[in-house]
PyMOL commands that place a pseudoatom at each C-alpha (Angstrom):
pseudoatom trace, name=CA, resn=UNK, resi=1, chain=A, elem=C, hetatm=0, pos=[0.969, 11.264, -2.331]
pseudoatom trace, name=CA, resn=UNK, resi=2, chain=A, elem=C, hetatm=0, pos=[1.744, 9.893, -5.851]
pseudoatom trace, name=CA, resn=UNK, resi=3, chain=A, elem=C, hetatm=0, pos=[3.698, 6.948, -6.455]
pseudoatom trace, name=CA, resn=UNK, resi=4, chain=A, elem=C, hetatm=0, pos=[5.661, 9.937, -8.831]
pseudoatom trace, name=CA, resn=UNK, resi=5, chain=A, elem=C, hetatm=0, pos=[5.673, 12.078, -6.091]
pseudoatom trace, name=CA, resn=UNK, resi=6, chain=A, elem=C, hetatm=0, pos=[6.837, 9.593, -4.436]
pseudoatom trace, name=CA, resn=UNK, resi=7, chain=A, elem=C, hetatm=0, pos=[9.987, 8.722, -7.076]
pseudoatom trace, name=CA, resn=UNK, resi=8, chain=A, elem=C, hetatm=0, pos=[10.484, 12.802, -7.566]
pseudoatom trace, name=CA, resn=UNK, resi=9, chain=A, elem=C, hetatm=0, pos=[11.038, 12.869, -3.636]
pseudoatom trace, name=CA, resn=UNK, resi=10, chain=A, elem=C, hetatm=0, pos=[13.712, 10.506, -3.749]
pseudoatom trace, name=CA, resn=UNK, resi=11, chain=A, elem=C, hetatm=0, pos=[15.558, 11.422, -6.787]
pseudoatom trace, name=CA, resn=UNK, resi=12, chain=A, elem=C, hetatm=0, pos=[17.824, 14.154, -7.242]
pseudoatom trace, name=CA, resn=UNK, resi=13, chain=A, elem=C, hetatm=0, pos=[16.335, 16.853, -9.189]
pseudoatom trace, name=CA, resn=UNK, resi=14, chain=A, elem=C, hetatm=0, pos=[19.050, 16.990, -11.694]
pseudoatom trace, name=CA, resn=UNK, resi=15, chain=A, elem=C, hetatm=0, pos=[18.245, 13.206, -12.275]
pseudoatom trace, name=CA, resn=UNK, resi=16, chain=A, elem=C, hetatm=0, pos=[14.730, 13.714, -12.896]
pseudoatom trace, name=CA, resn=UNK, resi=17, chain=A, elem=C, hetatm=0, pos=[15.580, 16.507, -15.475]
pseudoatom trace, name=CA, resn=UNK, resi=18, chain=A, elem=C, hetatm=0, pos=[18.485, 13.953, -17.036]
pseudoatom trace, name=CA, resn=UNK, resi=19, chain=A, elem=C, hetatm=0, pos=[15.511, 11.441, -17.070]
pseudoatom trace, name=CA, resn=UNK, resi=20, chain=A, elem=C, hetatm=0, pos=[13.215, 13.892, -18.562]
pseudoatom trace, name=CA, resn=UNK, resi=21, chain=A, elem=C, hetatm=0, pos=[15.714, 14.690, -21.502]
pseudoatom trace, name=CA, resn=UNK, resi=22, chain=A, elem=C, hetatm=0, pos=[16.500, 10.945, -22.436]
pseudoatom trace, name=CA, resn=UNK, resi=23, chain=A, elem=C, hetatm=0, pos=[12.475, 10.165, -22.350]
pseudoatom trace, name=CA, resn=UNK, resi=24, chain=A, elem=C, hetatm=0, pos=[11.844, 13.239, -24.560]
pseudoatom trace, name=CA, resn=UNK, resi=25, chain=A, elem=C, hetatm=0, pos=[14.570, 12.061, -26.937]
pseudoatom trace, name=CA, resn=UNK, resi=26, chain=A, elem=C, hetatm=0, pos=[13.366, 8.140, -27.524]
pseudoatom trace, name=CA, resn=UNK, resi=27, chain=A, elem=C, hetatm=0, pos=[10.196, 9.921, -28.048]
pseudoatom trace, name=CA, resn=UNK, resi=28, chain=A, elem=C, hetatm=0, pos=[11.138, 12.245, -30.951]
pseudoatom trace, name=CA, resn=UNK, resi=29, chain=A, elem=C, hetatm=0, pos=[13.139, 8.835, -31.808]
pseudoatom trace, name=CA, resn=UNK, resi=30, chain=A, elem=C, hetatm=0, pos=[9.797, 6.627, -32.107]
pseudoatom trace, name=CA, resn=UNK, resi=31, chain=A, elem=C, hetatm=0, pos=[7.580, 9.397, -33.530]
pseudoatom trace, name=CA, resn=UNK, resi=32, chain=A, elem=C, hetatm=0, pos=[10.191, 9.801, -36.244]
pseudoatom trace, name=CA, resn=UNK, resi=33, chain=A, elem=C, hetatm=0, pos=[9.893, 5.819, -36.965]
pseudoatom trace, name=CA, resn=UNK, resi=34, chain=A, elem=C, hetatm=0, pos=[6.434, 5.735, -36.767]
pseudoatom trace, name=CA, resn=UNK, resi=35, chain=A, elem=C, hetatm=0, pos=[6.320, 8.190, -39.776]
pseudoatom trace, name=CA, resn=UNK, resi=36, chain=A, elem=C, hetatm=0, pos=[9.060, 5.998, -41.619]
pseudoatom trace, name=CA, resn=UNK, resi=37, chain=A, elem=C, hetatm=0, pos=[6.620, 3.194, -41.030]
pseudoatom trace, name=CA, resn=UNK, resi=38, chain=A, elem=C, hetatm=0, pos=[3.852, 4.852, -42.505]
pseudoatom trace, name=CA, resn=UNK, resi=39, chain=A, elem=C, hetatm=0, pos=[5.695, 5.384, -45.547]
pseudoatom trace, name=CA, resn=UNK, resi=40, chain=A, elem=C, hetatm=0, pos=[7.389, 1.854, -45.545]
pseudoatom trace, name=CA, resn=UNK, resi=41, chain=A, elem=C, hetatm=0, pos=[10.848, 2.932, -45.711]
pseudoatom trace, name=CA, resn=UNK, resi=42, chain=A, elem=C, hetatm=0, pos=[11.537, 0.812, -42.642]
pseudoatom trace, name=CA, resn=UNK, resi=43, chain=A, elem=C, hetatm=0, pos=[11.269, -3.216, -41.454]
pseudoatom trace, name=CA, resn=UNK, resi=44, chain=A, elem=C, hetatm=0, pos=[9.125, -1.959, -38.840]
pseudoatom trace, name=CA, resn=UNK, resi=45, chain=A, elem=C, hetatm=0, pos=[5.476, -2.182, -39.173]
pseudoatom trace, name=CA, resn=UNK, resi=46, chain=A, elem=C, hetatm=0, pos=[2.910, 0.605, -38.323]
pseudoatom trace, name=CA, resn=UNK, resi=47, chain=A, elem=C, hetatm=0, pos=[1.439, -1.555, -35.278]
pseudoatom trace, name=CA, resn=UNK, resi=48, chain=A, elem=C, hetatm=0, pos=[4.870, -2.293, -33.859]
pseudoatom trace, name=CA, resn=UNK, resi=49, chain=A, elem=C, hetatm=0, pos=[6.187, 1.549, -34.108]
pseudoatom trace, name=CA, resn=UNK, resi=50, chain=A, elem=C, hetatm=0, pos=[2.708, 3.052, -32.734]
pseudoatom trace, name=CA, resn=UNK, resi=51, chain=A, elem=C, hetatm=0, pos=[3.587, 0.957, -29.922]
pseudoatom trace, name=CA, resn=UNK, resi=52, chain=A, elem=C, hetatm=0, pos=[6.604, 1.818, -29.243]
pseudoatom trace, name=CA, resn=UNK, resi=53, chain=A, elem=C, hetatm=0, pos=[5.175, 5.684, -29.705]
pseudoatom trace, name=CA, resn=UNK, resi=54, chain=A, elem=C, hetatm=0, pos=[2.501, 4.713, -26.840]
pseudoatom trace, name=CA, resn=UNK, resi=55, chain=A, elem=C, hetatm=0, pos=[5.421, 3.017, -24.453]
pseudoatom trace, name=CA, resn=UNK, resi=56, chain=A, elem=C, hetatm=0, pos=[7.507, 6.192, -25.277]
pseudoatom trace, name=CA, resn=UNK, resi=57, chain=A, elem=C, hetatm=0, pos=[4.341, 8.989, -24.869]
pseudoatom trace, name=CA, resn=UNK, resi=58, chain=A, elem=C, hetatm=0, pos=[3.506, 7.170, -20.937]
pseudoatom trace, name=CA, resn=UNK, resi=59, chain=A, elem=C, hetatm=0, pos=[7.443, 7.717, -20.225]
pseudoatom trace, name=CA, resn=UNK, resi=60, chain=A, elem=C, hetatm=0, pos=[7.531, 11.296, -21.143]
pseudoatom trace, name=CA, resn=UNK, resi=61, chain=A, elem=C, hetatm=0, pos=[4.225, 11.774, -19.672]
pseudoatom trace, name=CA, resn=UNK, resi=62, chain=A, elem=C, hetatm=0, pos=[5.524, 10.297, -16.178]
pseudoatom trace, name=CA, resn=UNK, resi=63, chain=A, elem=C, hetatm=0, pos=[8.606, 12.362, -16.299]
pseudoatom trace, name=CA, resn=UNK, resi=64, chain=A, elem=C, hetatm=0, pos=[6.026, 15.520, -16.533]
pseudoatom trace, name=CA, resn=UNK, resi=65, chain=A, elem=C, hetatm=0, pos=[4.368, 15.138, -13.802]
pseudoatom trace, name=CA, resn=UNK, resi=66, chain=A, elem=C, hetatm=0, pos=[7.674, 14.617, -11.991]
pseudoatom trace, name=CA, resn=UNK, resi=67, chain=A, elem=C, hetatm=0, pos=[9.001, 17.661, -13.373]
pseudoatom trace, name=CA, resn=UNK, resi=68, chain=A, elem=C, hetatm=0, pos=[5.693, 19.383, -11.250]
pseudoatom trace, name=CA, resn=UNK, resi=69, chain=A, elem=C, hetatm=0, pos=[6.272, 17.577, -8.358]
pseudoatom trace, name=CA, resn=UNK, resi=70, chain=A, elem=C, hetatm=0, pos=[10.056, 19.034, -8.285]
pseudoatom trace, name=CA, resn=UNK, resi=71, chain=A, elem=C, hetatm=0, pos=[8.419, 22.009, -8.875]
pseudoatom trace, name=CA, resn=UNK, resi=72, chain=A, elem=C, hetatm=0, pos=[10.164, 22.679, -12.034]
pseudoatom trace, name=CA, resn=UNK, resi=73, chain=A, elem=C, hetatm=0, pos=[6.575, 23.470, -13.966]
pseudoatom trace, name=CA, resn=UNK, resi=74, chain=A, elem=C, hetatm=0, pos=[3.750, 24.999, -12.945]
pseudoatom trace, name=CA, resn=UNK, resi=75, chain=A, elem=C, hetatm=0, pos=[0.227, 23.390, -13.954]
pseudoatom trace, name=CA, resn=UNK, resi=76, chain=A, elem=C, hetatm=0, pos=[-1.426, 26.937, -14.182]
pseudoatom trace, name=CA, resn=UNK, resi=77, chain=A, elem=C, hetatm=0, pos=[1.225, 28.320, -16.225]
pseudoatom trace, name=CA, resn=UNK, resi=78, chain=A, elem=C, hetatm=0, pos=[1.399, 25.374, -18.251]
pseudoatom trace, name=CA, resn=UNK, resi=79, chain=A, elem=C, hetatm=0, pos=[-2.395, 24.828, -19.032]
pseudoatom trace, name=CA, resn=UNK, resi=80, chain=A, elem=C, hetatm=0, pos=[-2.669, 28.749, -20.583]
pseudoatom trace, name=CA, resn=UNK, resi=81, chain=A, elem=C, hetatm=0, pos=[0.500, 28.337, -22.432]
pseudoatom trace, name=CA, resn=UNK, resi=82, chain=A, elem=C, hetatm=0, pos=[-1.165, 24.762, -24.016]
pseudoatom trace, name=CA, resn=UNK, resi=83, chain=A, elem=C, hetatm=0, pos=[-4.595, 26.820, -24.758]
pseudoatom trace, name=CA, resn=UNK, resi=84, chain=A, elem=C, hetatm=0, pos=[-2.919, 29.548, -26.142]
pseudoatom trace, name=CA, resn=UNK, resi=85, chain=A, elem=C, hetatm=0, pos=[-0.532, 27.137, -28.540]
pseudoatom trace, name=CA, resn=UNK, resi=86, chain=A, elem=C, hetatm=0, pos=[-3.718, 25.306, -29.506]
pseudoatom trace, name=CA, resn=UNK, resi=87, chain=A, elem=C, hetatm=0, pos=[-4.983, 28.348, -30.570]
pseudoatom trace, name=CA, resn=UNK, resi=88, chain=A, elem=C, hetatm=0, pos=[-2.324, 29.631, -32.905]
pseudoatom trace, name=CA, resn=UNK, resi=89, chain=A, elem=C, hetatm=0, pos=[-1.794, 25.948, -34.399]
pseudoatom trace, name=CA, resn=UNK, resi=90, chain=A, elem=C, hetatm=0, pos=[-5.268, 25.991, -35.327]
pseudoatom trace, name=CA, resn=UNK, resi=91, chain=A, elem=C, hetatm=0, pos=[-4.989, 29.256, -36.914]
pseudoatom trace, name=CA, resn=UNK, resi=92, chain=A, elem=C, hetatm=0, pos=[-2.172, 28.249, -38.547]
pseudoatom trace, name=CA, resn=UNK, resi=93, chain=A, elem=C, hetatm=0, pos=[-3.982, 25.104, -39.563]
pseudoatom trace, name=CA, resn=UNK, resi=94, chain=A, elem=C, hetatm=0, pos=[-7.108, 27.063, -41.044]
pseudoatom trace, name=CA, resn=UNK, resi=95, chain=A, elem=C, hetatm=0, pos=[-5.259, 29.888, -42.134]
pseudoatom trace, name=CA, resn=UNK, resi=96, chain=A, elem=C, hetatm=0, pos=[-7.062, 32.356, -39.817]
pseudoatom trace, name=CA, resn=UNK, resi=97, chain=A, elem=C, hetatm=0, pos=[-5.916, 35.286, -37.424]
pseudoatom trace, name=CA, resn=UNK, resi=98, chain=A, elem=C, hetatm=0, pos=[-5.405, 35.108, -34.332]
pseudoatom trace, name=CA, resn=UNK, resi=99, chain=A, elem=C, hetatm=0, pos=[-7.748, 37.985, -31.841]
pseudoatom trace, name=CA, resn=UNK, resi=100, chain=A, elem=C, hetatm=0, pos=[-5.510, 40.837, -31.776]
pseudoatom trace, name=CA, resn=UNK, resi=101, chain=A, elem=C, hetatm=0, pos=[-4.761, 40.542, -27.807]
pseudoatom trace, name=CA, resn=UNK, resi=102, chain=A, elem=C, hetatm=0, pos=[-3.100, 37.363, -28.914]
pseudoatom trace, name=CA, resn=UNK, resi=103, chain=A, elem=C, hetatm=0, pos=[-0.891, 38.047, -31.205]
pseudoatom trace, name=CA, resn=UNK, resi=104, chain=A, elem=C, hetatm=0, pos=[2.634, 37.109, -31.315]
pseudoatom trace, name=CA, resn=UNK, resi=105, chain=A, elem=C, hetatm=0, pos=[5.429, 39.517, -30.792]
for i in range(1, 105): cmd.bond("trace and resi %d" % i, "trace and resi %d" % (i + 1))
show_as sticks, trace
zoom trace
């Protein structure tokens, strides 16, 4: 067993998916700081705000795999759903079409 199998066996489910929320907010949070960095419009240097992207990224990333060990995502499901995205952002990207049997509805 995991050491997050582990905490997601413990905790309530409704406190992993508070957790989840809050970790997926600082994220967006940092990400958007990280791009004021980048254009200096901040104190904050590059360095210190990818940083705090990374520390923000592993939180999230824990909270994932606790949302699969709830049983709250499914790592099948998930994986096709990531290929497909990837595909249409990179058609998106390079302004081609996507195969026919994948195109959105």
């Amino acid at each position: 067993m995991s050491i997050i199998s582990e905490i997601a066996g413990r905790l309530p489910a409704e406190e992993i998916l508070c957790q989840c929320a809050e970790e997926c907010s600082e994220l967006a949070q940092a990400v958007l700081k990280l791009r004021r960095a980048m254009a200096g419009t901040t104190p904050v240097t590059p360095y210190r705000a990818i940083s705090s992207v990374n520390e923000e990224a592993a939180d999230v990333l824990n909270l994932l795999d606790a949302l699969r060990a709830i049983g709250a995502t499914n790592a099948e499901s998930v994986d096709s759903i990531r290929a497909y995205k990837a595909r249409r952002w990179h058609a998106r990207v390079f302004g081609e079409a996507l195969p026919e049997d994948e195109e959105e509805e």
